[in-house]
N, C-alpha and C positions, 0 to 999 in steps of 0.2 A: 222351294226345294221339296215340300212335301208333295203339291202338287206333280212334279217331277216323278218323284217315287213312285205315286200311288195310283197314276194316271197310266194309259197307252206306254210303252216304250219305244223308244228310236231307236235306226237303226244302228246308231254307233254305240248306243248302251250293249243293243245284241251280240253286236259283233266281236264287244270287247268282255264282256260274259263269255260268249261261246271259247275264244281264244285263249280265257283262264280256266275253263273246265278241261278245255286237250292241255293246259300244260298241268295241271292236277295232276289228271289219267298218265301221263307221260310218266310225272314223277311218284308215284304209287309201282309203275312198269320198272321204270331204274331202279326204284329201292326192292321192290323183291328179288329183280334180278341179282343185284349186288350179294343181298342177304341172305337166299335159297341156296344159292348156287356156294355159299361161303368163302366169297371172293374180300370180306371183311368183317372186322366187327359193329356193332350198331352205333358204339359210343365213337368210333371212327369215321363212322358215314356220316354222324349225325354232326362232328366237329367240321369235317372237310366241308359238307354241305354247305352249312353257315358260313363258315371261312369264305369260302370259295364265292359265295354269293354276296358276301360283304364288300368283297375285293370288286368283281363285278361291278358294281352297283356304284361303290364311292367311284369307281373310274370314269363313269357312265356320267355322273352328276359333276364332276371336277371339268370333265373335256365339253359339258353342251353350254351352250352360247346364253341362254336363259340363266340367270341367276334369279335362287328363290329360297328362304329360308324355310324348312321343315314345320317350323312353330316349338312350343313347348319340347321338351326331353319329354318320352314317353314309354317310360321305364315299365310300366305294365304292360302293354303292346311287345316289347322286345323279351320280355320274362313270358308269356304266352304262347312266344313264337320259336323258342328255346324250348320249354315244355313240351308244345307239339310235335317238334322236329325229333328229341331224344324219344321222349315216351312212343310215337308210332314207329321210330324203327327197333327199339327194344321187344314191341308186343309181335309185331311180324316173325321175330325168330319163334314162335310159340305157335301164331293164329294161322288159320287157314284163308285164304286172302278173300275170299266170300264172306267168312263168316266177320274179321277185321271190319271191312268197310261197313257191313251192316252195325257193327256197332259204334263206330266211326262216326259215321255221318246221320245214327238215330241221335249220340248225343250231342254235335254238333245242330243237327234242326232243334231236339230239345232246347238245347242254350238258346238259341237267337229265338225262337218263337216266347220265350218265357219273358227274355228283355225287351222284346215288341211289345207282345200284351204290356207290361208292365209299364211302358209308354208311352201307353193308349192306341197304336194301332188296333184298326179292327176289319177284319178278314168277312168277306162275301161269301157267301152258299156256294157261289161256281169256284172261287178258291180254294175253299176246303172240299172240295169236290176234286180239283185237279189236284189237292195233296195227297188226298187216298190214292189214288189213281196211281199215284208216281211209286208210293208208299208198298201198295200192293205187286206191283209192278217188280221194285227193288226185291222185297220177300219172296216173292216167287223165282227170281234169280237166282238168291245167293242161298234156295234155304235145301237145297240135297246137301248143301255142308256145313247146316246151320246145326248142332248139337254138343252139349256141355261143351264149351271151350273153356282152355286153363283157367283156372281165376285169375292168375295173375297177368295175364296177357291179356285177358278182356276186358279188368280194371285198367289195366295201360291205355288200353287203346279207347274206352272212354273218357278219360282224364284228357288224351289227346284231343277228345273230340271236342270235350268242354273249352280247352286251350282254342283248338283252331274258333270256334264260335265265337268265345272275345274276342282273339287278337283280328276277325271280321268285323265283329259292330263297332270295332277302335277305329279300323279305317272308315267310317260311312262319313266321317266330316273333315277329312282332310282336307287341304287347298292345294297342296303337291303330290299325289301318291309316288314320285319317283324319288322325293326326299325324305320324305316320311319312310317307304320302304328301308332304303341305305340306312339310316338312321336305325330303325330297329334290327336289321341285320348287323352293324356293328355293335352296338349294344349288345347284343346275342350270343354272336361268337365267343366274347372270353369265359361265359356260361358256359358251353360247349367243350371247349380247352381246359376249365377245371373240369369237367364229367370225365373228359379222355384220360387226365393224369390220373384221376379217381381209380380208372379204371385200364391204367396201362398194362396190370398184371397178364388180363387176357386181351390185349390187342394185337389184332393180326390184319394183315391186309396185301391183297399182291395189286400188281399195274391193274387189270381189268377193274376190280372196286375202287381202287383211286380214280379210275378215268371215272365212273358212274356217276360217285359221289360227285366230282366237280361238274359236270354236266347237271347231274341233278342243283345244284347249288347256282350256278350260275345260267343257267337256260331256265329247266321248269320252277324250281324255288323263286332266285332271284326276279328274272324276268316277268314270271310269271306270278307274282303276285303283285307288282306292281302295276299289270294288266288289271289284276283284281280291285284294286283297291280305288282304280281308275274307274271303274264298273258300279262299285258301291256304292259311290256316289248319288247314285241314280235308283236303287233297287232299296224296296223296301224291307224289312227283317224276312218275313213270309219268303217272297221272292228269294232272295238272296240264300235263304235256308235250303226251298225246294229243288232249286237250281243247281244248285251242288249233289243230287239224287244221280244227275246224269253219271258221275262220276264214275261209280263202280262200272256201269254199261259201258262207257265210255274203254273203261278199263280192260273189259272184258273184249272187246273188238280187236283193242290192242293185244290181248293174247293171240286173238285168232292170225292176224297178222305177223306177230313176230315171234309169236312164241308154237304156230303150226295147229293150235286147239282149233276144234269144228265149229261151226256156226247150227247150232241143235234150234230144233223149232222151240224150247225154252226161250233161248235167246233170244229170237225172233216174238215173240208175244212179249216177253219181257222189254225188249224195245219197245214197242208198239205202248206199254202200257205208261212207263216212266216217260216217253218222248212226249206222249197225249195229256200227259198230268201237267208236266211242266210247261207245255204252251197251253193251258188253260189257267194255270196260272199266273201267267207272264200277261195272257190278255184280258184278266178280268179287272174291272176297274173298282177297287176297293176305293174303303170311307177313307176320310181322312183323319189323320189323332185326333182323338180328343184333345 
């Protein structure tokens, strides 16, 4: 397996990587949409989400012909993924979606690079080569709107980020990620449904954020992190960190797309430089743990 990780990539590892950074991006696009536009609240998005992708998921594992047990109960995994899900859509009503993601997915690489090292992974010159690169890349994107963000919002949204990091290096040794997902999605949800009663005083929500939320919950959530966790398998902490850089970009396309924003020669370099970090570090062929 380390071999696996640390070695070239295949193409089904790429294929199944690339498919859970567009559903990422997708679901970043549905929750601001939802939450900009004040088509809900966050303790609402954040229950249906869950809900909606638990429901999903057990259906998905009940009707396929394979039977397979999950393994252990992994009640940290589903309290990380509960965390993640409430605390980023709470800091979005506050951050500006730039500034969010860069703090997002700084503390995100943080986490998983600190449990690597700590593991004994050990990172090559061309790899931290293509991390700057992606690093720089990301900064120079998101940073016309990078200035004093709330505090309380930007602590959210790295707590978040910390969250999504573990509930990643939980999935790297699963044997089922479609049972393993289900499983932490139900777990999750009744965490979600105390937040929402928590906070029924200010809950609001019409048809348009109900459709979102369940789309988000059961497409980019559900779906797609079972894609992820199929992925992980294979990607070493590093990887798996940098890899997720595309996301904001990723993100950003989709504004220009659906939400009418231009495509500025920023964007363009900015691609060029995260797209070029992370295939250099997808193809460099790191040490193996110690």
């Amino acid at each position: 397996m380390h071999e696996e990780r640390n070695g070239p990539l295949a193409l089904q590892t790429i294929v199944l990587t690339a498919a859970a950074m567009l559903a990422f991006a997708a679901n970043s696009l549905l929750c601001r949409l939802a939450l900009q536009r004040g088509a809900i609240d966050p303790a609402s998005f954040a229950s249906i989400r869950l809900v909606s992708g638990a429901i999903t998921l057990a259906a998905i594992v009940r009707f396929r012909t394979e039977r397979s047990s999950p393994g252990h109960a992994d009640w940290l995994a589903a309290a990380m993924l509960f965390a993640y899900v409430a605390l980023f859509s709470f800091a979005y009503l506050t951050l500006p979606a730039g500034t969010g993601a860069l703090i997002l997915f700084g503390a995100v690489q943080l986490t998983m690079f600190i449990v690597g090292l700590r593991s004994g992974e050990m990172f090559g010159a061309i790899a931290w080569l293509g991390l700057a690169l992606a690093v720089a890349g990301l900064v120079y994107l998101v940073s016309p709107g990078v200035a004093a963000p709330p505090l309380l919002g930007a602590a959210s949204m790295a707590v978040a980020g910390v969250a999504w990091g573990v509930y990643s290096l939980r999935g790297r040794g699963v044997l089922d990620p479609l049972a393993a997902t289900a499983a932490n999605f139900a777990r999750a949800a009744p965490l979600a449904l105390v937040l929402s009663l928590l906070s029924v005083a200010n809950a609001y929500a019409n048809a348009a954020g109900v459709v979102l939320a369940i789309a988000s919950g059961a497409l980019t959530s559900g779906l797609g992190y079972v894609i992820w966790y199929a992925a992980l398998s294979r990607l070493s902490a590093m990887r798996a960190a940098t890899v997720q850089l595309s996301v904001p970009l990723i993100a950003a396309f989709g504004g220009v797309a659906f939400l009418s924003e231009a495509i500025t020669p920023r964007l363009a370099a900015a691609s060029a430089a995260i797209l070029g970090g992370i295939a250099l570090v997808l193809t460099s062929r790191q040490k193996k743990p110690r």
